[in-house]
Each structure stands twice: as C-alpha cells, then as structure tokens.
Backbone bond lengths (Angstrom), bond angles and torsions (degrees), N, CA, C in turn:
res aa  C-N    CA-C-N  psi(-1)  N-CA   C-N-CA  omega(-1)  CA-C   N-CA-C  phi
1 X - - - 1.461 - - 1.531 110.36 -
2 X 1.435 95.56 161.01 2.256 94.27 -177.91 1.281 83.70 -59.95
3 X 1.086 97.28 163.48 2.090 116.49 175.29 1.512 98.04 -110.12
4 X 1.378 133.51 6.27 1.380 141.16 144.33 1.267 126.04 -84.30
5 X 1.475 123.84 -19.33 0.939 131.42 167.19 1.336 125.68 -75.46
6 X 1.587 105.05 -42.14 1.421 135.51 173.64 1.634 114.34 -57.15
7 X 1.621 107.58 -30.44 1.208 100.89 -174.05 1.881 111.88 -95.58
8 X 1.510 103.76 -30.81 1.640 90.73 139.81 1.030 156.37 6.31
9 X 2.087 94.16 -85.01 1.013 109.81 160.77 1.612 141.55 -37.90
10 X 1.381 108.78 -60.58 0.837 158.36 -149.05 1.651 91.62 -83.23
11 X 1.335 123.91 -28.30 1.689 132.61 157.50 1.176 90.62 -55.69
12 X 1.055 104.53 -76.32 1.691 117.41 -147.62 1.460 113.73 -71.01
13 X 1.453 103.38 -28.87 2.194 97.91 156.86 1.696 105.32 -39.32
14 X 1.453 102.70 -68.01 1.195 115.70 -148.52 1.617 125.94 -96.99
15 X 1.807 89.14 14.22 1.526 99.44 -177.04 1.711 111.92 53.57
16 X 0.995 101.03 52.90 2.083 98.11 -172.96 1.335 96.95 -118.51
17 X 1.270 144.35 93.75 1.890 118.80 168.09 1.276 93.62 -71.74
18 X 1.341 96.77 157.85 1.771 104.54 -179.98 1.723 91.09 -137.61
19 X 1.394 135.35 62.77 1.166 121.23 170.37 1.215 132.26 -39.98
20 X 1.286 133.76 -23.89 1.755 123.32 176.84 1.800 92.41 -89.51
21 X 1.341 127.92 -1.71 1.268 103.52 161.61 1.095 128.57 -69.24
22 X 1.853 109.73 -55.05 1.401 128.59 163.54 1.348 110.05 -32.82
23 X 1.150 108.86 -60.40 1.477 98.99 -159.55 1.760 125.16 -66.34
24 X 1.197 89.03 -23.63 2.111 109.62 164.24 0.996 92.91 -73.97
25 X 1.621 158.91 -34.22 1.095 141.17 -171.93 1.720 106.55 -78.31
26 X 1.403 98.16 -40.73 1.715 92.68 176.06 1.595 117.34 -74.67
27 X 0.722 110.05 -53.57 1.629 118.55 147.10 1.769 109.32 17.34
28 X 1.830 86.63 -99.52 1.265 111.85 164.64 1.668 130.07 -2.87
29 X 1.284 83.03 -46.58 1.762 91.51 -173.24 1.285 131.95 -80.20
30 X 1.372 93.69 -23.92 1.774 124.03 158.14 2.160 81.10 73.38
31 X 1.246 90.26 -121.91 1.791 107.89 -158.68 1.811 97.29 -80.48
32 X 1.256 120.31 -19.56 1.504 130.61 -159.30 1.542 115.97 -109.90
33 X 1.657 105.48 47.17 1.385 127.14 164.92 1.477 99.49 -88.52
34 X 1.585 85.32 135.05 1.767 101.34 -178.47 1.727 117.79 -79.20
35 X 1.198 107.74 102.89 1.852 110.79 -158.55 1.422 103.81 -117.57
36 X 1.258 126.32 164.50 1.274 111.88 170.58 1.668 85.87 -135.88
37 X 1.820 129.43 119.78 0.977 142.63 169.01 1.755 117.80 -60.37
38 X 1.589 128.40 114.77 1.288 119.36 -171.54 1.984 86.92 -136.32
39 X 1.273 76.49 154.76 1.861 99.64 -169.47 1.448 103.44 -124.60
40 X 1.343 121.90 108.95 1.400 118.48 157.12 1.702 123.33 -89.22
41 X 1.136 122.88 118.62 1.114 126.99 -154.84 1.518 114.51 -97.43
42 X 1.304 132.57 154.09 1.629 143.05 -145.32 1.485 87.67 -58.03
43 X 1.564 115.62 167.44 1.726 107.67 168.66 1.212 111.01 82.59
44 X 0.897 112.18 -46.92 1.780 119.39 -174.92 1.362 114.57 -69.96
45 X 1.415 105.04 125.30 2.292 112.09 -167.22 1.360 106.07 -74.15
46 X 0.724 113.38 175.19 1.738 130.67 172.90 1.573 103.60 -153.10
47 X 1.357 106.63 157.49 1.663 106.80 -175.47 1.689 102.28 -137.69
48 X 1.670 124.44 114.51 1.056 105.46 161.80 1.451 126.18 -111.97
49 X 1.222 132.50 165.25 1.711 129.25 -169.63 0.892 85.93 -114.60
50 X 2.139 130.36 161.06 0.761 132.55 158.72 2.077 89.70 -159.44
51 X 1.662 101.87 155.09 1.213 100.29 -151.95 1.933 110.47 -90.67
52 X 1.155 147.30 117.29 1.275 124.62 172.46 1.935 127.82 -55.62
53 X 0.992 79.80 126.19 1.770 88.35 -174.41 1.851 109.62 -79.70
54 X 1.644 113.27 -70.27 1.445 112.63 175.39 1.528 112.24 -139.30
55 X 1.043 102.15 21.55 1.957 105.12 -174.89 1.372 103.87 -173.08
56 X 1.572 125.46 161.56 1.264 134.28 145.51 1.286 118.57 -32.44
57 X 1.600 129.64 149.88 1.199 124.80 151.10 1.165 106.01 -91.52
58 X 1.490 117.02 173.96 1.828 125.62 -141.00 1.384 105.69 -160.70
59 X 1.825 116.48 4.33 1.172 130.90 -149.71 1.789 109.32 -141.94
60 X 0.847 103.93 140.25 2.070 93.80 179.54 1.819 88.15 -94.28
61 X 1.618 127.88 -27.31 1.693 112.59 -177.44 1.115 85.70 -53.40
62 X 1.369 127.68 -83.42 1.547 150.66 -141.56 2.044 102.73 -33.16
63 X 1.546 95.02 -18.03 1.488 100.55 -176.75 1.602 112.38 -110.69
64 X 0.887 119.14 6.60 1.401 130.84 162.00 1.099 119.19 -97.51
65 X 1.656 118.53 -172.51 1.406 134.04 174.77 1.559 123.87 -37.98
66 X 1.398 143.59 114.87 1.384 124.02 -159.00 1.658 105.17 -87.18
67 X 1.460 68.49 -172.40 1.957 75.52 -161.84 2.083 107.26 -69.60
68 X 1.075 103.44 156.97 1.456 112.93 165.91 1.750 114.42 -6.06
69 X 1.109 68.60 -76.60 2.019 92.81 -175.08 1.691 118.26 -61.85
70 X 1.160 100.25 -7.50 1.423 103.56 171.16 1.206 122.54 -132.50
71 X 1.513 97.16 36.48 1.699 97.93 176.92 1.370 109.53 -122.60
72 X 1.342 107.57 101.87 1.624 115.04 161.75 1.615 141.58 -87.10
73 X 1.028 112.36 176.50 1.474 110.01 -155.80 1.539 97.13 -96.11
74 X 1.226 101.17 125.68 1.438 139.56 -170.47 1.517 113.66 -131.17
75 X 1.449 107.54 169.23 1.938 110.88 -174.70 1.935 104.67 -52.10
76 X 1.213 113.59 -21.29 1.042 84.98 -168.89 1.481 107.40 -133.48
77 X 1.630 125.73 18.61 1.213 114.25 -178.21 1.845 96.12 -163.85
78 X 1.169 107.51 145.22 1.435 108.46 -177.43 1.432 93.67 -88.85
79 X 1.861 90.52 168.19 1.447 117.42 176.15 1.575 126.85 -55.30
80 X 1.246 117.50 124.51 1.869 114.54 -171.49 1.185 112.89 82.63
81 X 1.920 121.50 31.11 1.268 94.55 -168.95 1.417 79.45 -158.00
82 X 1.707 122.11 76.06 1.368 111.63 -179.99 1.306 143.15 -24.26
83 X 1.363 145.62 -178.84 1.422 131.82 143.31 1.334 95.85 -170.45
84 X 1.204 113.33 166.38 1.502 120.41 162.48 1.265 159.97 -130.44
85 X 1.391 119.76 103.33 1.223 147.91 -144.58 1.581 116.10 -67.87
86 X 1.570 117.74 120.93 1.512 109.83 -155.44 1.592 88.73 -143.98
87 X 1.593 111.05 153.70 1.648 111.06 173.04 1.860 93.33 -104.16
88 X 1.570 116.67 136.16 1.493 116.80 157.39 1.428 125.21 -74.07
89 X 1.310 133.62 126.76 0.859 134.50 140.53 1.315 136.04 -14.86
90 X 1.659 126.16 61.02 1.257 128.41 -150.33 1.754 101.29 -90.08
91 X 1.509 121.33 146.57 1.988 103.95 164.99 1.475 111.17 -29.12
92 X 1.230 118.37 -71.75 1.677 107.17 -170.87 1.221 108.17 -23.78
93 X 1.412 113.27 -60.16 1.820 110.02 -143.79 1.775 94.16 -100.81
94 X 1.525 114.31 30.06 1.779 107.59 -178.03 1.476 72.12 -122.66
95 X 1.537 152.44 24.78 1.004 122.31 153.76 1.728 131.83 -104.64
96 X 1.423 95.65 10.52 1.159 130.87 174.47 1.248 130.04 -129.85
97 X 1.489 129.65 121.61 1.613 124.42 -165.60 1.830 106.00 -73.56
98 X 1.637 104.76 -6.92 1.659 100.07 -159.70 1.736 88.87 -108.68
99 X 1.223 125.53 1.38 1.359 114.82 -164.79 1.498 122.93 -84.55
100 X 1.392 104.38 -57.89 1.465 108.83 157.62 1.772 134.42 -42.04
101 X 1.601 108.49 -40.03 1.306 117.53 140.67 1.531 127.30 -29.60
102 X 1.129 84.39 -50.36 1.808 93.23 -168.36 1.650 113.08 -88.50
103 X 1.053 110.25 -34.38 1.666 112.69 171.30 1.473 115.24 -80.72
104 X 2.076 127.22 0.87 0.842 104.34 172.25 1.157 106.20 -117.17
105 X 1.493 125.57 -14.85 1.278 117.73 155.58 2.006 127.67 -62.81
106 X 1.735 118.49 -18.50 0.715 100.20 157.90 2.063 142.46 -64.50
107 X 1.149 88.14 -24.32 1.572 110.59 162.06 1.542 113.39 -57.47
108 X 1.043 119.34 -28.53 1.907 121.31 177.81 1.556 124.00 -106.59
109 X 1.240 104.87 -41.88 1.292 121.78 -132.40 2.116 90.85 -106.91
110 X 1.299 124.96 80.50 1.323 128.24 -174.43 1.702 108.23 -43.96
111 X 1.195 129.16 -51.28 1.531 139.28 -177.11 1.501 96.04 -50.61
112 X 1.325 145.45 -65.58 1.553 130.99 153.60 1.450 114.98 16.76
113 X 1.684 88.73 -92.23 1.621 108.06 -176.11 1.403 120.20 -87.66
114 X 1.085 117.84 33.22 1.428 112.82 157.56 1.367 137.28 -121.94
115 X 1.324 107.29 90.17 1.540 132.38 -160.77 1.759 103.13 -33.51
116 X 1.495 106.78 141.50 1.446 125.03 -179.60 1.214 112.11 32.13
117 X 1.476 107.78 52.92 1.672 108.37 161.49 1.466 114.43 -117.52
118 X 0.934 114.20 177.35 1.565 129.62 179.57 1.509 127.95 -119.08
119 X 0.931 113.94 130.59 1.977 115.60 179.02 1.198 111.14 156.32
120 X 1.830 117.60 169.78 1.092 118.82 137.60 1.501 137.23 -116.25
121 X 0.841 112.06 -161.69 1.847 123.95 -171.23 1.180 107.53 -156.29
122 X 1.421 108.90 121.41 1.782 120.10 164.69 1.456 110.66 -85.01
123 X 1.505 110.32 110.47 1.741 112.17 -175.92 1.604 115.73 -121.05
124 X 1.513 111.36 134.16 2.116 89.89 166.80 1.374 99.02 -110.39
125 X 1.583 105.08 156.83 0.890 106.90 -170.72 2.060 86.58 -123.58
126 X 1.040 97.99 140.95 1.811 116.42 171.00 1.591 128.55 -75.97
127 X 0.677 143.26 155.48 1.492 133.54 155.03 1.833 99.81 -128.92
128 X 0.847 121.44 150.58 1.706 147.54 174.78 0.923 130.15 -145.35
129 X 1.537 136.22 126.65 1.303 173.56 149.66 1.255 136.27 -18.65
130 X 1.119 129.68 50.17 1.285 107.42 -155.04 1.800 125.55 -79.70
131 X 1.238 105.62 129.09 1.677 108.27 -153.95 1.536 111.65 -95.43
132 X 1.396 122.42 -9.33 1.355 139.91 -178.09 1.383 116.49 -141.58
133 X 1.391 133.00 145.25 1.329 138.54 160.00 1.774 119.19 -31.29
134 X 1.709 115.97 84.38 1.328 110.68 159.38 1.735 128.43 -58.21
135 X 1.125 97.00 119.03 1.844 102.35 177.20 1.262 99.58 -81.74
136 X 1.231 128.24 112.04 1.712 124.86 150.52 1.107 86.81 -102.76
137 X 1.770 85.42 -161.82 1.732 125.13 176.94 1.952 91.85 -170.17
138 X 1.412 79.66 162.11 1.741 113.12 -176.92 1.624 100.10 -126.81
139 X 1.730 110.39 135.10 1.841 116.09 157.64 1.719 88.24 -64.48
140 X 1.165 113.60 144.36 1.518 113.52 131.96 1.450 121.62 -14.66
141 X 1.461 100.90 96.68 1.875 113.02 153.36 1.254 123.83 -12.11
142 X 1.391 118.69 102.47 1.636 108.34 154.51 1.280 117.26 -60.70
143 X 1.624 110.80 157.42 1.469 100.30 -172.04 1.964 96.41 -120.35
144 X 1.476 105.49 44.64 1.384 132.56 153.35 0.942 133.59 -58.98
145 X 1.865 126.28 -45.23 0.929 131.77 177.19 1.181 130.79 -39.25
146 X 1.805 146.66 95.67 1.513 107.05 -178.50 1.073 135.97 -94.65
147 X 1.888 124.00 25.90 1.085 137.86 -173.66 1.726 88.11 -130.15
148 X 0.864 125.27 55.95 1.920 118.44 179.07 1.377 110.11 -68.72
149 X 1.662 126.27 100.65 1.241 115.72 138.61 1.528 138.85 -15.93
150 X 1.343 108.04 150.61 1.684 115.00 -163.10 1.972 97.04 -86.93
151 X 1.332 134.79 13.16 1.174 160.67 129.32 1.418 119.46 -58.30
152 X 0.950 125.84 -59.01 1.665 133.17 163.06 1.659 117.96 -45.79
153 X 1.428 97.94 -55.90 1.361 102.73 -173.14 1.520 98.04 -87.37
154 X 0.935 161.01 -52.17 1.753 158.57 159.38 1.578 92.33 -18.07
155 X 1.264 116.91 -70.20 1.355 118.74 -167.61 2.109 122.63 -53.88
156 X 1.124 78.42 -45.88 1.764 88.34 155.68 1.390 128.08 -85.55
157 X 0.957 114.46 -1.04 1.726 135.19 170.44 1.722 88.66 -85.92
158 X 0.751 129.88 -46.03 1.848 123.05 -151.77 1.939 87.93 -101.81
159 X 1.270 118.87 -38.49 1.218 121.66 166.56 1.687 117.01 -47.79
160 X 1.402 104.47 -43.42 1.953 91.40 174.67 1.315 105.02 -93.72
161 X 0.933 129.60 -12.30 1.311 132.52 -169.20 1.918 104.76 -69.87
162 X 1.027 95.42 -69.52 1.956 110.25 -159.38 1.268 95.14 -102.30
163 X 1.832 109.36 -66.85 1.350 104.86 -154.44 1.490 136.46 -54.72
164 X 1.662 85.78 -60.82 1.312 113.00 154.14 1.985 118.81 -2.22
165 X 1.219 104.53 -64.32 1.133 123.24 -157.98 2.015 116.10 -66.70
166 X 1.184 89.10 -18.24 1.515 112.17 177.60 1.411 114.17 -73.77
167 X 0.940 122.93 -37.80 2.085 127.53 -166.75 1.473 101.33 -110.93
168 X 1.169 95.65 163.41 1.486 127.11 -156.07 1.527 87.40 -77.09
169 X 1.290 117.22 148.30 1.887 117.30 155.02 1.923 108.02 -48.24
170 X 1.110 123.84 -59.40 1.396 115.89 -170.13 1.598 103.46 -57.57
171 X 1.409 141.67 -47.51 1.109 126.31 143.70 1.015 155.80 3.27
172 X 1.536 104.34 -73.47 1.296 131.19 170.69 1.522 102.62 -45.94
173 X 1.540 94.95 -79.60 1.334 120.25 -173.24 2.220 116.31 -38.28
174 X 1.670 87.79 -41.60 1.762 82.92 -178.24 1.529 86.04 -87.79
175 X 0.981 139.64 -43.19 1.492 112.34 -166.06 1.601 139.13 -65.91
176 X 1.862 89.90 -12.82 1.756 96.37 162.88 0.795 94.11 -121.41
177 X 1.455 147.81 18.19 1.614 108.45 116.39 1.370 147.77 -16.39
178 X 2.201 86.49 -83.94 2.087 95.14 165.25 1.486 102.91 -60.38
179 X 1.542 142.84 5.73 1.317 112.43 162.31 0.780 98.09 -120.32
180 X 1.623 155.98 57.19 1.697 144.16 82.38 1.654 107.60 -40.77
181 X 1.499 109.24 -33.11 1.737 90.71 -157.70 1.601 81.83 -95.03
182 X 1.206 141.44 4.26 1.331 120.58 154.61 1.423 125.46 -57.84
183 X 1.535 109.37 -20.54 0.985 110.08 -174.87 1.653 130.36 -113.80
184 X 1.312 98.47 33.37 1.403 124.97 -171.29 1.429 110.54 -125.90
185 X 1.519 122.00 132.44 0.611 114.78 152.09 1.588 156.15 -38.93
186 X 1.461 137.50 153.32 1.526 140.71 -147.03 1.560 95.49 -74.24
187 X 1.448 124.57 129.32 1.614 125.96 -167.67 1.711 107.32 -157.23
188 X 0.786 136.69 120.25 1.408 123.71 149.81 1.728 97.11 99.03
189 X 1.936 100.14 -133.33 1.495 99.03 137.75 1.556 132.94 -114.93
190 X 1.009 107.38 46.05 1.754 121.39 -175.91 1.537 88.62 -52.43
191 X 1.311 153.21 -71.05 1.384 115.53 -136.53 1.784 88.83 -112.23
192 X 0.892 136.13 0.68 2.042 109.55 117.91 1.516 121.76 -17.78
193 X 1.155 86.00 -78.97 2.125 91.82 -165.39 1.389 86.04 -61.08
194 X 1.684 130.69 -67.63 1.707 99.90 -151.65 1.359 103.72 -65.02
195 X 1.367 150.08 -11.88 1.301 129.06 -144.84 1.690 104.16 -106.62
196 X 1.416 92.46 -23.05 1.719 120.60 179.59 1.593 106.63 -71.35
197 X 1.272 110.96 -36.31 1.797 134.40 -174.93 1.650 100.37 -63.23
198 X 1.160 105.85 -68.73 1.348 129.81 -160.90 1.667 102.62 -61.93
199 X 1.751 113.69 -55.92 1.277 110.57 160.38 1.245 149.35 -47.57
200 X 1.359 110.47 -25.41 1.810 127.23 157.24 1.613 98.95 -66.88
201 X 1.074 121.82 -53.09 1.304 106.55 -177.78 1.351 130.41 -73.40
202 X 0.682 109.43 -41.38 2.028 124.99 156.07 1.509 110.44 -32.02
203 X 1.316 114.21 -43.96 1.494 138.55 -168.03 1.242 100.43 -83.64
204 X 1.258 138.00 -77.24 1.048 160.10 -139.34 1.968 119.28 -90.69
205 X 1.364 103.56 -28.31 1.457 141.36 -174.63 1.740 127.19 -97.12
206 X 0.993 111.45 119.98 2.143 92.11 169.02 1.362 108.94 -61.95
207 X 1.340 136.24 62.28 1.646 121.53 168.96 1.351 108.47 -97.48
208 X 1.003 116.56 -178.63 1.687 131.75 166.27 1.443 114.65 -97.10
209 X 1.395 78.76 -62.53 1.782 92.26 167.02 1.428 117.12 -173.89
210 X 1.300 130.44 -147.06 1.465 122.96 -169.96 1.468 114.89 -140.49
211 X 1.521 126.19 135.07 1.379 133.80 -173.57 1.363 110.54 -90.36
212 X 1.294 131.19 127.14 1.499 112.61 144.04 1.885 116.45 -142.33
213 X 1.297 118.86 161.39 1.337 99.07 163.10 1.432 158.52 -31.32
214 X 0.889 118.25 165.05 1.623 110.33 -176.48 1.312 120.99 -100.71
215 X 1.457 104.55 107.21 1.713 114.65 -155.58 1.891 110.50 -58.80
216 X 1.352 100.67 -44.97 1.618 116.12 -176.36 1.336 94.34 -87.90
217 X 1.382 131.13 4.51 1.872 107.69 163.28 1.251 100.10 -115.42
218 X 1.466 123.11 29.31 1.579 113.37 -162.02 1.135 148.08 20.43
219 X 1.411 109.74 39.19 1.669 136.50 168.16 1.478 115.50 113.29
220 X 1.599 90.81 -15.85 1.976 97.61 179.89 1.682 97.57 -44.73
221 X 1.273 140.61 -47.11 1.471 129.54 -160.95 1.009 109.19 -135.79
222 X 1.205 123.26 144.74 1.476 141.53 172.84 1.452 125.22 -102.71
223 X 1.760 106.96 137.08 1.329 100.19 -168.37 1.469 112.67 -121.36
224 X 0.945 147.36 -150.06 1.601 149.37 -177.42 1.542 109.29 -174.41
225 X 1.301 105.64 155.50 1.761 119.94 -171.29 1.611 98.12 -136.72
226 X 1.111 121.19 106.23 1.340 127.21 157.13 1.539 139.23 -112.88
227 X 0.985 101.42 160.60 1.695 118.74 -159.66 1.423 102.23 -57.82
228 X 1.360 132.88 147.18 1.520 123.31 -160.28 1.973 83.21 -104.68
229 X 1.202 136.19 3.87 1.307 118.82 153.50 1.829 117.81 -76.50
230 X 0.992 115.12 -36.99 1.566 139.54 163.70 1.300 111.88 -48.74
231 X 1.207 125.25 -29.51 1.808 117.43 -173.74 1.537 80.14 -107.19
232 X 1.471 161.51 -23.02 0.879 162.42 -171.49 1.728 109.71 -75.29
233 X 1.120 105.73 -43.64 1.630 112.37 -179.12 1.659 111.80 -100.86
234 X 1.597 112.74 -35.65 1.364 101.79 -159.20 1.493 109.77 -119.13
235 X 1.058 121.70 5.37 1.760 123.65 -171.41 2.008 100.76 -153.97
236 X 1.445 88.81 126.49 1.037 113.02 165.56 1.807 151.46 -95.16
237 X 1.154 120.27 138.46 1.221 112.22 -159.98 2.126 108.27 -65.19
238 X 1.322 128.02 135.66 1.552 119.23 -163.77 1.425 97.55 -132.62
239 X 1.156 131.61 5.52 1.613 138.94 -171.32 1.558 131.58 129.13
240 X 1.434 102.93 170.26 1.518 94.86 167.77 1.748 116.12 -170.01
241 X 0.915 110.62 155.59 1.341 114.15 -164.44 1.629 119.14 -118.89
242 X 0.973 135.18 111.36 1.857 136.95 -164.42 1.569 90.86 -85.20
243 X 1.101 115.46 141.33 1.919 109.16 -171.53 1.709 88.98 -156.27
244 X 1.239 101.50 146.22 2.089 112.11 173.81 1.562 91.30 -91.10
245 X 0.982 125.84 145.79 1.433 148.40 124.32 1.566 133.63 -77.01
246 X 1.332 105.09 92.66 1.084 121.06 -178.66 1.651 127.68 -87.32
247 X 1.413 120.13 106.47 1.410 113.43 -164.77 1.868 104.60 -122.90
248 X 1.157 109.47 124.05 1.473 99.01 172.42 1.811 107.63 -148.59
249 X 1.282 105.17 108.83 1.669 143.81 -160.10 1.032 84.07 50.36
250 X 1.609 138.97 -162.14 1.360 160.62 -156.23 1.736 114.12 -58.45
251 X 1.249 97.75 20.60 1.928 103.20 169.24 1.283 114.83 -111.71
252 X 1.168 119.61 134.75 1.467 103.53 158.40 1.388 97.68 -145.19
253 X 1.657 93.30 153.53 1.541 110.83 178.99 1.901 93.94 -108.38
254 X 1.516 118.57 -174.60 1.317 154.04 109.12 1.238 145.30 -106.91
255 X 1.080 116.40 126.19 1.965 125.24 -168.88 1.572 93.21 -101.62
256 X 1.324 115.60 116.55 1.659 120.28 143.95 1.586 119.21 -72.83
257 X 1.767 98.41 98.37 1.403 97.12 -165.51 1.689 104.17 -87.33
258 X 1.343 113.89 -25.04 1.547 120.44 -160.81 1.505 111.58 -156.05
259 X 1.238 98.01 128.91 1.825 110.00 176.40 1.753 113.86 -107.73
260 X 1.302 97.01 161.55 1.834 96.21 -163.79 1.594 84.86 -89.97
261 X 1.530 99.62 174.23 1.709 120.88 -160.38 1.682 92.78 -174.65
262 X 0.997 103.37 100.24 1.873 115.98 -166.73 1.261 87.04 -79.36
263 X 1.368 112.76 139.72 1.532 149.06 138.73 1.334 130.98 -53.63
264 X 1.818 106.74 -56.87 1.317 98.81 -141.54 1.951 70.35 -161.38
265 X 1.273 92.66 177.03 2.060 82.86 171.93 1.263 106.31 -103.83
266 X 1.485 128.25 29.23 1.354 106.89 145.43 1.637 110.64 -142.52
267 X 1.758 109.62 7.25 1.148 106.13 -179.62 1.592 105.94 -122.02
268 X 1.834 125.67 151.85 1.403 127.90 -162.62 1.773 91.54 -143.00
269 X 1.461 98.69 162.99 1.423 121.62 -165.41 1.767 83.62 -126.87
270 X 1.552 114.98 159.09 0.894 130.42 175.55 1.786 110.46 -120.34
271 X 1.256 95.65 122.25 1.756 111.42 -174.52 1.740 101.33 -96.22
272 X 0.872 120.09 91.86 2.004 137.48 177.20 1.904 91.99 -39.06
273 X 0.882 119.50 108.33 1.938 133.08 139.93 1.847 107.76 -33.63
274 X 1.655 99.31 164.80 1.311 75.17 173.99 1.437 126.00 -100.26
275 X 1.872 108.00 7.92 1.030 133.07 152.23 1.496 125.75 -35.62
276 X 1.972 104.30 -64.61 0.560 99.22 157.60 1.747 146.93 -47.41
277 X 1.038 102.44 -60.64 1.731 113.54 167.39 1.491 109.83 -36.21
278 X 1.343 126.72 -46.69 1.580 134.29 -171.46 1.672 94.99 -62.78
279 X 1.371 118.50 -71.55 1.352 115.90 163.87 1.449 129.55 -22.09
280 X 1.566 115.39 -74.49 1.620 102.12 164.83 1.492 130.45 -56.77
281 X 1.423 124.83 -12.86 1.655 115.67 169.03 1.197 103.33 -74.78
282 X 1.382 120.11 -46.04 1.749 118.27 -178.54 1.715 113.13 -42.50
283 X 1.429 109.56 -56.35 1.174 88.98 177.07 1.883 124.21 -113.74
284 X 1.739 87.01 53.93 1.668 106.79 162.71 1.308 100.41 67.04
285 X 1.740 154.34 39.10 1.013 125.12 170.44 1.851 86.65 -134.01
286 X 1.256 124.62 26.37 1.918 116.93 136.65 1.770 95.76 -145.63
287 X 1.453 77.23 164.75 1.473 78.47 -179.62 2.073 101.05 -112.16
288 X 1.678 81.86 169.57 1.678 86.87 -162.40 1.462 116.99 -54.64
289 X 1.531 126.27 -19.12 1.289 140.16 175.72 1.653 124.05 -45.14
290 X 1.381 92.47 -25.45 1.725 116.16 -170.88 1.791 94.42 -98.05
291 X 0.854 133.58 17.38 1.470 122.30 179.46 1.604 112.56 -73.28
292 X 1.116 118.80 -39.92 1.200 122.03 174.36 1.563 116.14 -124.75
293 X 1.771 103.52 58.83 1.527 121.56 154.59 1.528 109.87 -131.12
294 X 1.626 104.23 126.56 1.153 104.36 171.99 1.586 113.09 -44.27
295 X 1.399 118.48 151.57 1.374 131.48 176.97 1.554 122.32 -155.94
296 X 1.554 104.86 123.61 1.032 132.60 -149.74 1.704 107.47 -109.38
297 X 1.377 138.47 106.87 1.344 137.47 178.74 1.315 101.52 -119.10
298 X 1.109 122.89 143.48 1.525 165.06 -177.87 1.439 136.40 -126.46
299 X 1.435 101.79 92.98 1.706 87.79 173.47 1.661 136.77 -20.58
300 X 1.557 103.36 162.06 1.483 83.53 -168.37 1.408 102.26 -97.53
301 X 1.280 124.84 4.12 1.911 132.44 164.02 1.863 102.60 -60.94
302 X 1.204 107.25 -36.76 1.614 101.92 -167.00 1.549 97.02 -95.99
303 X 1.329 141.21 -23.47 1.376 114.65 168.91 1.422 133.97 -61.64
C-alpha cells in the first residue's frame, strides 16, 4: 500500500490529525497533484441553503459565506477561514423544479436525514449567478457513489481518458484516495485531512475553489466551496426563497412560504406565496380573510 496512504490511515484509526504531517505529504508532490480542472461558466445558477435560527433574514450577507468567527471546519474548509458552500445545478436535478432544493438542503438541514422523525425547520434557500468563469478542480471521483450523476461519470470518463495520463501512479493513487474520503461520511478526523487537503491547494494553486459530490444525496448532486474573494468578484446574488420543511416519519414535504423583493442593493422584503399564506392560517398566525392580500414580511433589523 502507498505508505502515504497508510499514514492516513493510521489518523483516522486513532483519531490523531497530525497536520505538519499532512502537509509534508502534500508538499511532496510539488506541481504533480492529481486534479481534475472544471470551469463553471457565466449564467450558470448555483443554489445555497442556509438554516433560520429566530427571524427572517433581511440581508443578501446574512446569505452568503459567514463571518470569520463562525466558520468551522467542515469537508471542505477549515476553521476561521470562511468559504462558500453551494449545490450545482446538475441535468438530474434541472429536470425537476423541487430537486435541486432538495439536494441542497439535504447537505445542511439534519431533520432531512434523520430517519422516522418528526418536525419542522424554517430554511432560505439562495440562488446565485455566476458572472465570470469559476476555476475549480475535483480529486479523482470515488466510484462510491450509488446514485452517480451523468456529471460524475463524464467526469471520470475524461479522467481515464486524458487526464489520468499526466500524474505519477503515487498520485493518482493518494489523490483518489482523499477523494474516496470525500465521499464518506464525517468520522474520526476525516474532514481535518479533506478540508486541510483542499486548503494547501486552494493556497498553493490558481483555483477558485473545489467541486465534489453530494455525500447525503449519494452522488445524485454536486456541490462546490468557494473562496469568499470569488463570490465577491465573480457570482452574484439572483434571489431567495424562506420555505418550512416539513418532515413527519419518512415524508417530507417543502412549502415556499416567501420570495425576496429587494429594497435597497443589499437589503430584501419577503412577499408571502399563497402557499405560504395557507401555511400561516394552519397554524393560526393569519387569518383566512388575508388570502388574497398581498403580504409583505420584513425582518425585524429593518423595521
């Protein structure tokens, strides 16, 4: 076995990150890290979820990348070091208006994935713009997935084909490695090493940021993590929608309760659906009289 791979392991037996190991291991590779270069091109949506805590947001920041201090280390970015996390619009999920919704809130939103439970969750979900050529890159595809998008497999199609052919075997070999453990669930210190991985390269590399599948949709969708200078210059804010998630044992719905209605260019009002509206009489906070009056909610920062 690689003896880089082995030592990995050997984290993740024993729950140990050893960052100045990793990072001599990435090191190592100098210019001849096994990458696969992907371009998302202007026009092209992005969708991000983010969860409501006790109010509307009222803000397009508040829907982006969070601040410094609240950015922890996750699959794809260490702690104190924002980024921002978006699901693509893959064919699968453009053949459905509810799908992309649903594969990017499964990525956030725990009540999703947690078999035979009950509740809801107030969530918005974003859409964004992208206004310039994003540079990512992808590790080499695990071939884990058991729902793999026709994106997955294209991408490993062009991977034996061309790419492939460029990197060293030890390369190869450690670099779909960390992208098997991309595709594994959070254990040990797995999203240490990938998030630690990804950050040398981010650093070190011209990327934007980095693509990989969607671990909790099992490859049906793909998501991306970008550099919070990158959503600053090249992708734009295009809407957003506050929606309940409704789950009770192995069902779940979503209600589009409210759509944005800009103010100001960085602040939005929420215009209630009539979904929405049906939702608040149900649980007594409008009454049925208001069904057919426009209705207008507002954070409670902007009143």
């Amino acid at each position: 076995m690689n003896k880089n791979i082995q030592t990995i392991l050997d984290m993740l037996e024993s729950n140990t990150f050893q960052k100045g190991v990793l990072l001599d291991i990435l090191k190592s590779y100098g210019e001849g890290i096994a990458l696969m270069p992907i371009k998302l091109f202007a026009n092209q949506k992005i969708l991000r979820t983010r969860k409501n805590e006790d109010d509307v947001f009222g803000y397009i920041h508040e829907l982006s990348y969070p601040p410094k201090e609240y950015a922890r280390t996750d699959r794809a970015s260490i702690g104190g070091k924002p980024m921002f996390y978006a699901s693509i619009f893959t064919k699968e999920v453009e053949k459905s208006h509810a799908y992309p919704r649903i594969i990017s809130a499964l990525e956030t939103i725990p009540l999703l994935r947690a078999k035979g439970t009950s509740g809801q969750n107030l969530i918005t979900q974003s859409v964004w713009m992208i206004d310039e050529e994003v540079h990512a890159y992808s590790f080499p595809l695990s071939s884990q997935y058991k729902r793999a998008c026709s994106e997955i497999n294209m991408l490993n199609s062009d991977w034996d084909k061309v790419l492939k052919n460029k990197y060293s075997e030890d390369s190869i070999d450690f670099f779909s490695f960390i992208g098997d453990l991309m595709a594994k669930p959070n254990e040990s210190c797995l999203y240490e090493i990938t998030a630690t991985s990804i950050d040398f390269i981010l650093e070190h590399f011209d990327f934007d940021g980095v693509l990989y599948p969607s671990v909790q949709a099992e490859g049906q969708g793909m998501n991306i993590c970008i550099k919070p200078d990158v959503v600053d210059s090249k992708i734009s804010f295009a809407g957003a929608a506050t929606e309940v998630i409704v789950r009770n044992g192995d069902n779940s719905q979503i209600h589009i309760l409210g759509n944005t209605h800009m103010i100001t260019k960085d602040s939005f009002e929420w215009v209630l659906t009539n979904d929405g509206k049906m939702f608040l009489q149900q649980i007594g906070l409008l009454a049925p009289s208001f069904q057919n009056t426009p209705i207008v909610i507002r954070a409670e920062s902007l009143m």
